[in-house]
C-alpha positions as CSV (number, residue, x, y, z in Angstrom):
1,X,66.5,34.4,122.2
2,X,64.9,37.2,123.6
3,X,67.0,36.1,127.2
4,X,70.5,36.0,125.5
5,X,70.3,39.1,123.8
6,X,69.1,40.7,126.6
7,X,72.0,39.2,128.8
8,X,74.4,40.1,125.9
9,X,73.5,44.4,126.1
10,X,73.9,44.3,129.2
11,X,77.3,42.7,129.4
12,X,78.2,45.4,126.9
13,X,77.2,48.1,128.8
14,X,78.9,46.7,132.2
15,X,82.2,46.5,130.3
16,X,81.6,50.2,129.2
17,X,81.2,51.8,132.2
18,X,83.9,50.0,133.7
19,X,86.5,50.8,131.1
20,X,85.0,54.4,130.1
21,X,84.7,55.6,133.4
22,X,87.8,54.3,135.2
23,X,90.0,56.9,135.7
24,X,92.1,58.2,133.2
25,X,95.8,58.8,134.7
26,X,97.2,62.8,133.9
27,X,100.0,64.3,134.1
28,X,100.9,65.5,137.9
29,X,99.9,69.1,138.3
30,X,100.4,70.7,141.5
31,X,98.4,73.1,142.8
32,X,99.6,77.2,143.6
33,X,102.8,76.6,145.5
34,X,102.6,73.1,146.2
35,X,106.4,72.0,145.0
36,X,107.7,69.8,148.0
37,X,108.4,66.9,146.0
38,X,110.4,68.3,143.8
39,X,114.0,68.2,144.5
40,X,116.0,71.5,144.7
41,X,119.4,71.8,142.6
42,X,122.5,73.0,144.2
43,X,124.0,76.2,142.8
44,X,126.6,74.4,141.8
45,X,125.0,71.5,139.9
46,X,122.9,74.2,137.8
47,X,124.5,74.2,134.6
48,X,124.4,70.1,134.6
49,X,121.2,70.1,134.8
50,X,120.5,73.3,132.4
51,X,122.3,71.2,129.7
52,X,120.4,68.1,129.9
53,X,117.2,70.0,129.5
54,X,118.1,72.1,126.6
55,X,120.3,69.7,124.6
56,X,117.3,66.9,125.1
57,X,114.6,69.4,123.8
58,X,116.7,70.2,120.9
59,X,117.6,66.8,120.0
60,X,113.9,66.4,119.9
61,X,113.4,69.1,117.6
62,X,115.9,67.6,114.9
63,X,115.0,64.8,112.8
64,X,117.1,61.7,111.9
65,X,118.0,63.3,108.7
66,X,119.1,66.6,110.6
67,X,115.7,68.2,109.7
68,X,114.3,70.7,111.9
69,X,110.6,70.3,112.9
70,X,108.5,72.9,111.4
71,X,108.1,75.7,114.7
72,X,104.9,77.2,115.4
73,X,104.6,81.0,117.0
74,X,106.0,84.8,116.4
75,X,108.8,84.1,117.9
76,X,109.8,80.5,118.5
77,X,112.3,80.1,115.4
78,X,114.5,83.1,116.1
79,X,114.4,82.0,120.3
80,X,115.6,78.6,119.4
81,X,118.1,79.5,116.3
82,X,119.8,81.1,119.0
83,X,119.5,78.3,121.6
84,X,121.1,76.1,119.2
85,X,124.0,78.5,118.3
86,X,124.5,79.0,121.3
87,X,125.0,75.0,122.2
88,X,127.1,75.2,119.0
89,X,129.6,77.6,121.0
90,X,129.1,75.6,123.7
91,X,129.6,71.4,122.6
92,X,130.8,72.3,119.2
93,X,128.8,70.0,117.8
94,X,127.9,70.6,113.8
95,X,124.4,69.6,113.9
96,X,123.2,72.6,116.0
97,X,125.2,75.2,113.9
98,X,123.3,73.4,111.1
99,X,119.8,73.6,112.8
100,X,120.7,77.5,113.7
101,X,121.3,78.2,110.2
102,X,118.4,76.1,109.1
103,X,115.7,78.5,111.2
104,X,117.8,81.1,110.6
105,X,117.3,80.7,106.5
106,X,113.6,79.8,107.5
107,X,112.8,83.2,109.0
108,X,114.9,85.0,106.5
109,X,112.2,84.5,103.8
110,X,109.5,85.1,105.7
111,X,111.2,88.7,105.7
112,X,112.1,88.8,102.3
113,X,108.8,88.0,101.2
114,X,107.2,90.9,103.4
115,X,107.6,94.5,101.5
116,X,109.7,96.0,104.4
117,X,110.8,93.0,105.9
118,X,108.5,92.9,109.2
119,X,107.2,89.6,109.6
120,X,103.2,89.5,110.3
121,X,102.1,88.6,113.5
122,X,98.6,89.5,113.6
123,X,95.9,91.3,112.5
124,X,95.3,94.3,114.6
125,X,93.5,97.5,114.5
126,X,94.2,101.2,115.0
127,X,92.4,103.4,117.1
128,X,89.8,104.7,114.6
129,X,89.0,101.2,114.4
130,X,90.6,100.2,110.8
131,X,91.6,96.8,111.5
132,X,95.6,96.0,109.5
133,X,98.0,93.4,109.2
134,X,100.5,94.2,112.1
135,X,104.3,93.2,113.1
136,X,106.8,94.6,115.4
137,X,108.9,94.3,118.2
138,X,109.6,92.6,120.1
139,X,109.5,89.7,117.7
140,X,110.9,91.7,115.3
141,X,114.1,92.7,117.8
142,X,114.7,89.2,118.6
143,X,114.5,87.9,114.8
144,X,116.5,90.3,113.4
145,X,119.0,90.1,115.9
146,X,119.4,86.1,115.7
147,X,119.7,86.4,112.0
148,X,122.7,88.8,111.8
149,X,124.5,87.1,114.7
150,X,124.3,83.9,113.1
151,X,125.1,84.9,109.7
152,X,128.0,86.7,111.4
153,X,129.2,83.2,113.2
154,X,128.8,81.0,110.4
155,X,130.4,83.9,107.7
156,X,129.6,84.1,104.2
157,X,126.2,86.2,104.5
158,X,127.5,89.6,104.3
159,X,124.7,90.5,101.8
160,X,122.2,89.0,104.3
161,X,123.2,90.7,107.0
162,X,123.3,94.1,105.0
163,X,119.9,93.3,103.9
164,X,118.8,92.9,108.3
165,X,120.6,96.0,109.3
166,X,118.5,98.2,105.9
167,X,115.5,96.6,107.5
168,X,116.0,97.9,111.1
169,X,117.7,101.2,109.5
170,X,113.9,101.6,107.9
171,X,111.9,101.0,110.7
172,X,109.8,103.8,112.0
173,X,112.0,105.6,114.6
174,X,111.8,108.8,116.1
175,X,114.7,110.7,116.8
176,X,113.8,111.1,120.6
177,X,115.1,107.6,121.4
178,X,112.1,105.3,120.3
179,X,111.0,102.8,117.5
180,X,107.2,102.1,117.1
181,X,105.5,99.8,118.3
182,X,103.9,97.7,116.0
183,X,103.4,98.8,112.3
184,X,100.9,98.1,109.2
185,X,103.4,95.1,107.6
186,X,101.9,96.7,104.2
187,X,101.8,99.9,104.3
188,X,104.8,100.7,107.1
189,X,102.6,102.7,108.7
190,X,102.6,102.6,112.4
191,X,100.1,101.8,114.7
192,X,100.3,105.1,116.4
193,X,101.8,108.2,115.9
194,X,105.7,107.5,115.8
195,X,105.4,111.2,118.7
196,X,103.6,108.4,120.6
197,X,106.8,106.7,123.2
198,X,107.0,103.7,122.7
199,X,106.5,100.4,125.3
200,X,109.7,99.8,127.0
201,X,109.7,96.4,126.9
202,X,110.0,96.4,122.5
203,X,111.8,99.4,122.0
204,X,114.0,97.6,124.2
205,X,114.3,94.8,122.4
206,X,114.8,97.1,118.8
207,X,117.5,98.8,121.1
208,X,119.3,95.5,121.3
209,X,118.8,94.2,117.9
210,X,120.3,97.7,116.0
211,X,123.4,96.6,118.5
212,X,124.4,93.9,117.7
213,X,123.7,94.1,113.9
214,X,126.0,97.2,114.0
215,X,129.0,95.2,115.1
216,X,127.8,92.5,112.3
217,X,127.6,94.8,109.6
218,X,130.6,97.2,110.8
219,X,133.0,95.6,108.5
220,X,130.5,95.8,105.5
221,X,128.9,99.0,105.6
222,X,130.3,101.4,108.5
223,X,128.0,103.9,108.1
224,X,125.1,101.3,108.3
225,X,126.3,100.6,111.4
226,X,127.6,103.9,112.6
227,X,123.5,104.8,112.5
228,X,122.4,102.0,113.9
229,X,124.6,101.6,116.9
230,X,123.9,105.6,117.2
231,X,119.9,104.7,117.2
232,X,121.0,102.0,119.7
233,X,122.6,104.1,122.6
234,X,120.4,107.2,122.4
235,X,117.3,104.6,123.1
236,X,119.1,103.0,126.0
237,X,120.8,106.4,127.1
238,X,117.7,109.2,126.3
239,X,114.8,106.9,126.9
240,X,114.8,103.5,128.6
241,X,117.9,104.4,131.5
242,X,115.6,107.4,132.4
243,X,112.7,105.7,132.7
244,X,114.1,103.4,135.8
245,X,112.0,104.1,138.7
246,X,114.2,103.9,142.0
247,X,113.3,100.8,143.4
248,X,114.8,99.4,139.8
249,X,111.2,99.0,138.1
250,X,110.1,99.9,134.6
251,X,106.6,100.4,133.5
252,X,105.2,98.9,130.6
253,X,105.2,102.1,128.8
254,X,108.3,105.3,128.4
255,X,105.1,107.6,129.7
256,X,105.2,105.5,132.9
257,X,101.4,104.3,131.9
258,X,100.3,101.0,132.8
259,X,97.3,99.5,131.1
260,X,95.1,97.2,133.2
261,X,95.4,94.4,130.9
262,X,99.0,93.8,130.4
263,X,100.9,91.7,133.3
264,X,103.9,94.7,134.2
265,X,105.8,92.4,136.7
266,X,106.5,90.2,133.5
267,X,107.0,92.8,131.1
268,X,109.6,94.1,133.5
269,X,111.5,91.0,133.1
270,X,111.0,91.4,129.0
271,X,113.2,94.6,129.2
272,X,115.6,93.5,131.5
273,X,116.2,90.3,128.8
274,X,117.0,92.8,126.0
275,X,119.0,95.2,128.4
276,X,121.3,92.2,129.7
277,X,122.2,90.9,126.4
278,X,123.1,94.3,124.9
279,X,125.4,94.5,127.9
280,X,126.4,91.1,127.5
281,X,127.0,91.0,123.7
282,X,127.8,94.4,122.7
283,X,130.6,97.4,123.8
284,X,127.7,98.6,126.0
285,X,129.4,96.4,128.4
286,X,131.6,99.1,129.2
287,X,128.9,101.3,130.1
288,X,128.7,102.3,133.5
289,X,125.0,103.2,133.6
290,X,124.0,100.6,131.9
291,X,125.4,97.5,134.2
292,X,123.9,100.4,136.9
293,X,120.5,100.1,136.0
294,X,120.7,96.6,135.4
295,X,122.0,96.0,139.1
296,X,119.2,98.1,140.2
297,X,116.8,96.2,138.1
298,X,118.2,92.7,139.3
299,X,117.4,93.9,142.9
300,X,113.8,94.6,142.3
301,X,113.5,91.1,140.9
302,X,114.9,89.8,143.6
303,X,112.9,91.4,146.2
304,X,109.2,91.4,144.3
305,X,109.5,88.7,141.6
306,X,111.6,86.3,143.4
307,X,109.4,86.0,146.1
308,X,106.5,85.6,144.0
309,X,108.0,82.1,141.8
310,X,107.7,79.1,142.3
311,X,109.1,77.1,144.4
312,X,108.6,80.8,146.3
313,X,104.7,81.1,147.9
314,X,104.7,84.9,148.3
315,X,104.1,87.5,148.8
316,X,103.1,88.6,145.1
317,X,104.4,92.5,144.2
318,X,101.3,94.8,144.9
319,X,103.0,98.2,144.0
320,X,104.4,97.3,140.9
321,X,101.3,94.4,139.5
322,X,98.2,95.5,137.4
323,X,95.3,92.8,137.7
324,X,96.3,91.2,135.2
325,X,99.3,90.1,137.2
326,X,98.9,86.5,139.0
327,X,99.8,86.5,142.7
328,X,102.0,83.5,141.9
329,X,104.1,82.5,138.9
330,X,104.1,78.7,138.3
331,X,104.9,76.1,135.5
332,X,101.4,75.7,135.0
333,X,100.3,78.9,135.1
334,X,102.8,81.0,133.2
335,X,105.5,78.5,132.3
336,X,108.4,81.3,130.6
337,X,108.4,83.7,133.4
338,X,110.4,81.5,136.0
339,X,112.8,81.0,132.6
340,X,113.0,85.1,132.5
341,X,113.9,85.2,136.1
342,X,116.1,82.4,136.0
343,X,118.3,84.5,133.5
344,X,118.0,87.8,135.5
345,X,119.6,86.1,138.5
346,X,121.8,84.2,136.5
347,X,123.1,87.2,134.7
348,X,123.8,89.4,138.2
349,X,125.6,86.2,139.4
350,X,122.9,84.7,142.5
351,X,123.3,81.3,141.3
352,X,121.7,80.0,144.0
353,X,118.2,82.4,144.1
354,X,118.9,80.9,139.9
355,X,118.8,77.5,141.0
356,X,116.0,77.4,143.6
357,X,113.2,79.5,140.7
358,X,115.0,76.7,138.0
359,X,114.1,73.6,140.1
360,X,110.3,73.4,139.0
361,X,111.0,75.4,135.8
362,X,113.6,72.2,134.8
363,X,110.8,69.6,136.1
364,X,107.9,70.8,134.1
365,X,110.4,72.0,130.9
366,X,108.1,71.4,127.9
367,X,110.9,69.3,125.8
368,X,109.7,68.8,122.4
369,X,106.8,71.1,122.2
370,X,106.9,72.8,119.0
371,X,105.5,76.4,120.0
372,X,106.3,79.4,122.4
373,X,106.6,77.5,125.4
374,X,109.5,75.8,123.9
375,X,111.3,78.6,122.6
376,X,110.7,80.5,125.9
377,X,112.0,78.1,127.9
378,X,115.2,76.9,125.6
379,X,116.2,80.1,124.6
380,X,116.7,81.4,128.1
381,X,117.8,78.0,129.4
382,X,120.8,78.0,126.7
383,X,121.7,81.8,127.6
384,X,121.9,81.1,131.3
385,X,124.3,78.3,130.4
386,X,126.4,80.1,128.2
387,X,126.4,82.8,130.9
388,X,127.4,80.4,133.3
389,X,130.4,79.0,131.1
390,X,131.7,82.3,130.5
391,X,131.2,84.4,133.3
392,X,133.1,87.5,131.7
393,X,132.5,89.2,128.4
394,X,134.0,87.3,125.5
């Protein structure tokens, strides 16, 4: 008896190791700048493939009764509200109209249950140590700014969209050209003193959302917008234009300060998002200075950040990089910055320098994935291709 058991334990434990140690196939990663297998797209078969990655990812997102999957991060519902509108413009199809507005409504009550309609993000703490509930930009630019466009689109909201365009009117701004930072959600206190510039890469995005709401709300409340469009310009015009450094560059902060711990190279490319689509979306398109700057900017991406993307090995951007900037950016090691350049190059016309960063971006596009890798990689995926389909301003 003693025999059989014996044989039977260790017939187990064979067939144990042999199934819990054989190896377990992954998903193909490929180490820093190893991207030869991957096939590159022409210039001219970029929006092709553009399309089939953002419509399958938001097909993925919608349910078979037209249900949106519940979205998970700061800013993933307003990024991909807008992806879908914008595929609305695009294929006319009804279901991502629906979708849009079905985020859209989603995010709406999350402001209407705050008391000055900032969305917490997270808890955060002010210098003297008081930790607070905090919210800002640029989540708050890019939410408030999806909202009114949408309602705007699909009509029938003008009491929503007044509500958007009180809640940017209200937020802390000093009359030097900045909005704060982040602010107490509770209190509407800021974070730091409102004499205290701003960083360039939200009051940026602020900058673009009192834009377009003005021209949404224009037709309900003129002087509503009349203020906001006026907060709008002198930001772009006092603060962030000035703040260019000649090689096109723009620090993380107005003050030209770069802390240590925040990756500058990608916060550049945070700005120059907000800055193309108030030129793209807005009368700002007329401004001069503005598609200036933006030229200028789209040059230093081109010679430091381009260089430094995947498929691109190098060199990384020493003059402008803090250390917490990586020497290379890759799918796997900071997925939504080859997205951000992709949309730079797209928007200053380089298709192809677009479709050589977009190759590996495309190949490891996270389709389905619920959180801020998804929204930062459909949102600028959908505006590239929108871009593309209508090269000049509607």
């Amino acid at each position: 008896m003693l025999d059989r058991l014996s044989v039977f334990i260790f017939c187990v434990i064979v067939i144990f190791c042999i199934t819990s140690c054989a190896p377990v196939e992954q998903p193909k990663k490929f180490p820093s700048g190893d991207f030869t297998d991957i096939k590159p797209i022409a210039a001219a078969d970029l929006p092709a493939r553009l399309r089939s990655a953002v419509t399958h990812h938001l097909d993925l997102l919608i349910d078979t009764d037209g249900q949106v999957a519940d979205l998970k991060g700061k800013s993933a519902e307003s990024l991909t509200l807008m992806a879908f509108e914008f595929m609305h413009e695009l294929t006319g199809d009804p279901a991502y109209r629906s979708a849009a507005l079905q985020l859209a409504d989603r995010v709406l009550a999350k402001m209407k249950a705050m008391k000055f309609g900032v969305i917490y993000i997270k808890e955060n703490e002010t210098e003297d140590g008081r930790a607070f509930p905090s919210g800002g930009p640029p989540a708050f630019g890019w939410y408030t700014a999806a909202l009114a466009r949408i309602y705007h689109k699909a009509g029938g909201r003008d009491d929503d969209i007044r509500y958007i365009a009180t809640v940017i009117d209200s937020y802390p701004w000093n009359e030097e050209g900045w909005w704060a930072s982040t602010i107490d959600v509770n209190t509407g206190v800021p974070k730091h003193p409102i004499s205290k510039p701003s960083s360039v890469n939200k009051t940026a995005a602020v900058s673009f959302a009192a834009a377009v709401v003005s021209d949404c709300v224009k037709s309900i409340d003129p002087a509503l917008a009349a203020r906001l469009k006026q907060k709008s310009d002198r930001c772009v015009s006092s603060q962030v234009l000035p703040a260019q450094e000649p090689d096109g560059f723009w620090h993380y902060g107005l003050n030209g300060n770069d802390p240590s711990n925040k990756d500058t190279v990608g916060y550049f490319m945070v700005t120059m998002e907000s800055l193309i689509q108030i030129h793209r979306f807005t009368d700002a398109s007329k401004d001069a200075s503005l598609k200036a700057a933006l030229d200028k900017g789209s040059g230093f991406a081109i010679k430091c950040i381009f260089p430094m993307t995947a498929p691109n090995t190098g060199p990384a951007c020493p003059k402008r990089a803090t250390p917490a900037t990586p020497t290379l950016y890759t799918p796997q090691t900071d997925p939504k910055r080859a997205f951000q350049l992709g949309l730079i190059l797209v928007a200053h016309g380089d298709k192809k320098k677009a479709a050589t960063i977009m190759a590996p971006a495309i190949r490891h596009f996270p389709a389905g994935e619920l959180g801020q890798d998804g929204a930062h990689a459909v949102f600028p995926s959908a505006l590239m291709l929108y871009l593309l389909t209508h090269p000049t301003q509607p």
